[in-house]
Structures are given as C-alpha cells and as structure tokens.
VOPAGU-2260 file (C-alpha; in pm, 1 decimal, decimal comma):
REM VOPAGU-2260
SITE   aa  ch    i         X         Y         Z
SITE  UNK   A    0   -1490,8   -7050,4    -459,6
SITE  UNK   A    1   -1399,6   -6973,5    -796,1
SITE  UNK   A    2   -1004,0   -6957,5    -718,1
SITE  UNK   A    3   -1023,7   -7317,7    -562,1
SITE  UNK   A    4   -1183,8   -7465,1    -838,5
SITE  UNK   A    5    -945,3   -7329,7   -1051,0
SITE  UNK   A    6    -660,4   -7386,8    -852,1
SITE  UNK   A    7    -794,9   -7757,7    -806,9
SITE  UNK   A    8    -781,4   -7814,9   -1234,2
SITE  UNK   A    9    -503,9   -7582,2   -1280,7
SITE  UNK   A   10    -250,7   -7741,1   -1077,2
SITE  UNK   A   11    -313,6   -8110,9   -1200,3
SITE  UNK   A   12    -293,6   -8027,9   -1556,4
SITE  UNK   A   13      94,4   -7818,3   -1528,2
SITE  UNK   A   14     199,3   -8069,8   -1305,5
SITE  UNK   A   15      53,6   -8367,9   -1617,6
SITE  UNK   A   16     246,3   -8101,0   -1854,5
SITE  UNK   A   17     558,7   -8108,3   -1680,3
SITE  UNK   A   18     587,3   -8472,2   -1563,4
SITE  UNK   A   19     565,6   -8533,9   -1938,2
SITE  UNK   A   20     780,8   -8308,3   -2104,8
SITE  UNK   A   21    1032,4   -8408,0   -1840,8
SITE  UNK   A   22     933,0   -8827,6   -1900,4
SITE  UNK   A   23    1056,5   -8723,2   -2302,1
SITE  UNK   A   24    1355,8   -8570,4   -2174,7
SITE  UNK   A   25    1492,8   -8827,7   -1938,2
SITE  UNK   A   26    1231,5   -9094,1   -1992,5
SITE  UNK   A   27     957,7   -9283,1   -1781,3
SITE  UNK   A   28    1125,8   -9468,9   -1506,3
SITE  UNK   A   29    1389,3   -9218,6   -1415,2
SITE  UNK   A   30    1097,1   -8961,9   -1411,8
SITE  UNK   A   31     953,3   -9144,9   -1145,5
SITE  UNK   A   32    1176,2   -9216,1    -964,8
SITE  UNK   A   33    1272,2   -8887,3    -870,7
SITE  UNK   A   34     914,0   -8819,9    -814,2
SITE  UNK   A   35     955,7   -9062,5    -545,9
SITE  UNK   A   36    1293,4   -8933,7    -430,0
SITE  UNK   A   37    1147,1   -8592,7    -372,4
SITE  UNK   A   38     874,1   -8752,9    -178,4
SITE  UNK   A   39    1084,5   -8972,7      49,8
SITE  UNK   A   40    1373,1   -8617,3      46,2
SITE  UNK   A   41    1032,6   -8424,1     150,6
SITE  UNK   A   42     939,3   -8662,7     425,3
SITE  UNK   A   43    1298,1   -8673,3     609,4
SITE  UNK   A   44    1341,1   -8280,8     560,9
SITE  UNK   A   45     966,6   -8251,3     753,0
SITE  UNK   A   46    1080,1   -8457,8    1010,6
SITE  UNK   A   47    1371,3   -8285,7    1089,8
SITE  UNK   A   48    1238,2   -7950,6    1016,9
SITE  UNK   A   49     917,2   -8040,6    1215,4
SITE  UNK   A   50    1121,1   -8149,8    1534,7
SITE  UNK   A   51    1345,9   -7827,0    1545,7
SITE  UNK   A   52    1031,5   -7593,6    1504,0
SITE  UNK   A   53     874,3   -7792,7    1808,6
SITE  UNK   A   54    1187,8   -7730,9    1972,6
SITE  UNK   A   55    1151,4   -7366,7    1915,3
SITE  UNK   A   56     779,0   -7329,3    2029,0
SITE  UNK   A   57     859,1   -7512,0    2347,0
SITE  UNK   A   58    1176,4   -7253,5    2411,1
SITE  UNK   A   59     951,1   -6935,0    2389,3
SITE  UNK   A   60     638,3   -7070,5    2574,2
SITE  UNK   A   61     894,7   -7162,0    2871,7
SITE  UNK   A   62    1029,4   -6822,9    2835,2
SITE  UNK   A   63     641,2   -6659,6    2850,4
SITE  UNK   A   64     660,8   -6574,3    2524,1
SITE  UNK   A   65     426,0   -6622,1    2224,2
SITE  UNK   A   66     587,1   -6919,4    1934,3
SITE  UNK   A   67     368,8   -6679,2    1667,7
SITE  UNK   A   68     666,2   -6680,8    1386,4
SITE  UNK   A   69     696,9   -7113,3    1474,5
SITE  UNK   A   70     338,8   -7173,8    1468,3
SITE  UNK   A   71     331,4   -7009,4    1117,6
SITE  UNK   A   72     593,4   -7191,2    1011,5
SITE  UNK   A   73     435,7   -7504,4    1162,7
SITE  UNK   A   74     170,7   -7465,4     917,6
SITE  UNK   A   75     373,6   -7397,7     645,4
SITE  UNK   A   76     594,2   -7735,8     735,8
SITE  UNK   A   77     236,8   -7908,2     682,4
SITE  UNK   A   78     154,6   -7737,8     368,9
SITE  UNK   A   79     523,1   -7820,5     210,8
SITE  UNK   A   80     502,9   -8164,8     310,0
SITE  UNK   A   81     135,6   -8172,6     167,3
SITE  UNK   A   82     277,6   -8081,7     -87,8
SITE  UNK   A   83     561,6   -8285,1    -181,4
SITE  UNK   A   84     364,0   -8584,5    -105,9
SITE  UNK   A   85     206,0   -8493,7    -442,0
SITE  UNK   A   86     334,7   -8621,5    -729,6
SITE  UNK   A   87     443,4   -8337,5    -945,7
SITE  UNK   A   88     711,3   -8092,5   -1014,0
SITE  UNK   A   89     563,2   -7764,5    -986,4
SITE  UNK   A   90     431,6   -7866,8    -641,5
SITE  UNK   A   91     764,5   -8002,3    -525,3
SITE  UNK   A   92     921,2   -7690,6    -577,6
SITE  UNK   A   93     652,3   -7502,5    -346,1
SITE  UNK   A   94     645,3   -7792,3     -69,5
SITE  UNK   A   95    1069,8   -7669,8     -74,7
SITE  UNK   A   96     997,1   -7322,1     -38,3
SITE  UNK   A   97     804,7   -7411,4     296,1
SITE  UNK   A   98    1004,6   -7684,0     425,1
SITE  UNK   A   99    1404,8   -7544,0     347,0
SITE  UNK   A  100    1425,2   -7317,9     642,8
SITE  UNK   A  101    1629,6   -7038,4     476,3
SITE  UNK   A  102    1357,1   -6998,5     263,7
SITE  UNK   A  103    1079,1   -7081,5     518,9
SITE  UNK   A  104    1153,9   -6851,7     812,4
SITE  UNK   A  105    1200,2   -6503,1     588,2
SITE  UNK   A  106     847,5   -6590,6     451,2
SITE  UNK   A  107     687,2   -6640,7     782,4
SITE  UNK   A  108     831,9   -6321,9     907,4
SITE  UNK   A  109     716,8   -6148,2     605,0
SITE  UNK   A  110     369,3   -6300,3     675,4
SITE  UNK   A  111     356,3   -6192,5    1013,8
SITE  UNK   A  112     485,3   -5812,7     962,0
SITE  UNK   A  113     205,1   -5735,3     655,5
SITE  UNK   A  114     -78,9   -5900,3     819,2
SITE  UNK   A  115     -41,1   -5637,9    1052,1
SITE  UNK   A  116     -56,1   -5786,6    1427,0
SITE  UNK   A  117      70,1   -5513,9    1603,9
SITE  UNK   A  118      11,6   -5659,2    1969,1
SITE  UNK   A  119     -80,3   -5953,5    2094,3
SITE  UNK   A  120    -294,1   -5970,4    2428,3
SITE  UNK   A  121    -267,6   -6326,4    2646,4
SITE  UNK   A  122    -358,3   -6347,1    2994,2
SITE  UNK   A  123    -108,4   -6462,8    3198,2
SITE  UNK   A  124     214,6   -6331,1    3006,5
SITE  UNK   A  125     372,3   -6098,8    3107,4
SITE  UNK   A  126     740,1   -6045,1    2922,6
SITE  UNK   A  127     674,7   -5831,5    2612,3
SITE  UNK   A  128     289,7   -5857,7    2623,9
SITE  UNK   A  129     -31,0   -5636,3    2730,3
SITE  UNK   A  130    -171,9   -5841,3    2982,0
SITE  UNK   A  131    -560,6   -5842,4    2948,1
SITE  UNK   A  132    -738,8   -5833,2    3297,2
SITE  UNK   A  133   -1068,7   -5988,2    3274,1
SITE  UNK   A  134   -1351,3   -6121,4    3515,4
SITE  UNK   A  135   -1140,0   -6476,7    3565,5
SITE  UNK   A  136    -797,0   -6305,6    3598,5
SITE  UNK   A  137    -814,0   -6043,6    3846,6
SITE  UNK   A  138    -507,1   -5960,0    4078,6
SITE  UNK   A  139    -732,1   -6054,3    4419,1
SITE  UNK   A  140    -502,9   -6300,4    4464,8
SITE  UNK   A  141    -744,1   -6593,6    4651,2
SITE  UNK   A  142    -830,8   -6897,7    4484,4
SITE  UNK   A  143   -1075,0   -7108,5    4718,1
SITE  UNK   A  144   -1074,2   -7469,5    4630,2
SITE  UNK   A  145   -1382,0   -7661,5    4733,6
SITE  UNK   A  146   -1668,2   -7887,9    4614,5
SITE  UNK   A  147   -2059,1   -7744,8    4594,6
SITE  UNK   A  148   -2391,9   -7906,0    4600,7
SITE  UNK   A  149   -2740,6   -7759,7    4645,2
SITE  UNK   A  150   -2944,3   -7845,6    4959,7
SITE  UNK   A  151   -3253,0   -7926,1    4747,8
SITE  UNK   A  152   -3123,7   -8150,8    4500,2
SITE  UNK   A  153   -2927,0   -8382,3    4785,9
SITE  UNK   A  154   -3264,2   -8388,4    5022,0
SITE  UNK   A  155   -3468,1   -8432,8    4738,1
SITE  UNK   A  156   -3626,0   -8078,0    4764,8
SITE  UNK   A  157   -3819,9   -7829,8    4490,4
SITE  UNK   A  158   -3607,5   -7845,1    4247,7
SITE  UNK   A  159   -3759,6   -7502,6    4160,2
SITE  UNK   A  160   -3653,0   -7287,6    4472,7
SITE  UNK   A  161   -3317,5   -7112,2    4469,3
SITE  UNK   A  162   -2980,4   -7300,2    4523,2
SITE  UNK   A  163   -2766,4   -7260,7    4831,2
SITE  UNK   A  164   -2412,3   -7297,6    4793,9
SITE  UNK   A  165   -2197,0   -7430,3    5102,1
SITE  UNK   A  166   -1830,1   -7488,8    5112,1
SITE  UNK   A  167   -1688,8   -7771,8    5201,9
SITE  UNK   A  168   -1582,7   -7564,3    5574,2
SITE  UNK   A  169   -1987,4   -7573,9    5635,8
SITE  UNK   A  170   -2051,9   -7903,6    5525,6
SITE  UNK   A  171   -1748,4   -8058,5    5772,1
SITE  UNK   A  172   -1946,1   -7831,9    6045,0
SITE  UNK   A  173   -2277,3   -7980,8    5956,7
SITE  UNK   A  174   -2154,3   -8290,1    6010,6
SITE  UNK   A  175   -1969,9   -8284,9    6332,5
C-alpha cells in the first residue's frame, strides 16, 4: 500500500519536473506537441504490436501449445500503451520499453524464466505438456449426450424423495 501511494505522487511530480525543464528548453507549444506525438506514435505502435502478438497466441494454441511468453507480453502491450497515453516523459519512455518489441520480448522471457514456472499442467494438451487426468477427463472414452428430468418434479411428486434419472433411450420407450 505504501509503494502505490508513493508511486501514485512520485510519478506525477518527475513527470511536472521534466515537462518543465524541457518547456524552458524548447518552449511550451513544441513541448506539447510532442507529448501528443508520443501519444498518437504510442497508439499506432500498440496497434500493430497488439495485432502481431494476437497473431502469435493464435499460432501456438492451434499448435496445442501454451501463448505463456505472448500473454505476458499482452499485458505488457497494455501497460506501455497505459502508459504513453499519459502525458509525461518519464512514462513515455517506460510505455517504449513494453511496446518496442526488441525490448519487449527479452523482458517477458526474463519474466517468465525467474518467476520460476517450471511446468505447466493443462488438460487436453498434449505436445510438450504434463497432461493432468482428473474426474472430468478420464481416457474412458464415452461421452453420452442426453437430456434428464426427475419423475417427481414433472408429475408433480414429493419434491423431497430421491431423484430418478432416465435417458432420453427410456423416455422414447415410455412413450411408445
């Protein structure tokens, strides 16, 4: 809590610090206007950026594998547009970082390989993955497909007494 409060007044007063020193240096209007060129710079680069990472993650899921080094850098191509939709220097330079991908992609891999995922365990994938076998994923092989509905409630019975189930192969039966 503390760090995000002090993040949150830090980061406004450099950036109020550098927008002016840089105002006296090349004055007002031109000071803004590359504010807004960075801004409007940011917004293509995130575009582009953001449709060749969706690219990517659509490549590896059709190839059964997990996007993890894309989604990361999805996140980081919403952070670096974040920020270089603020006005401000310091946070222009950081939105870059996260949105030029030869800076982007070394960071995400260098985020991935000390946060220390050493496997990753998705049911259903099998290329390069432990596949987890749980209750709803066993290897029977049978999938039944039918509606259900319990005697009682459709004849207007105790709605306290135990449920039947019938398939619909019973209920075409009853009915003949």
């Amino acid at each position: 809590m503390r760090i995000g409060a002090l993040v949150f007044f830090l980061v406004p007063l450099i950036e109020m610090i550098i927008l002016i020193e840089v105002g006296g240096m090349i004055g007002a209007l031109p000071t803004v206007l590359l504010v807004v060129l960075t801004a409007v710079v940011g917004v293509w680069l995130l575009r582009l950026e953001g449709m060749a990472t969706l690219m990517r993650v659509q490549e590896k899921l059709n190839q059964g594998e997990v996007p993890g080094t894309e989604l990361l850098e999805g996140v980081m191509l919403l952070i670096g547009g974040a920020l270089l939709l603020t006005p401000g220097f310091a946070t222009d330079a950081f939105g870059f970082v996260c949105l030029i991908p030869g800076l982007r992609r070394p960071l995400a891999k260098r985020i991935i390989s000390t946060a220390g995922f050493q496997s990753i365990h998705v049911g259903g994938f099998s290329r390069g993955f432990h596949q987890h076998q749980g209750p709803f994923n066993s290897d029977a092989g049978t999938t039944i497909d039918g509606e259900f509905f319990s005697h009682g409630d459709a004849h207007g019975g105790n709605p306290n007494e135990p449920k039947e189930l019938t398939s619909n192969n019973d209920r075409r039966n009853d009915n003949s």
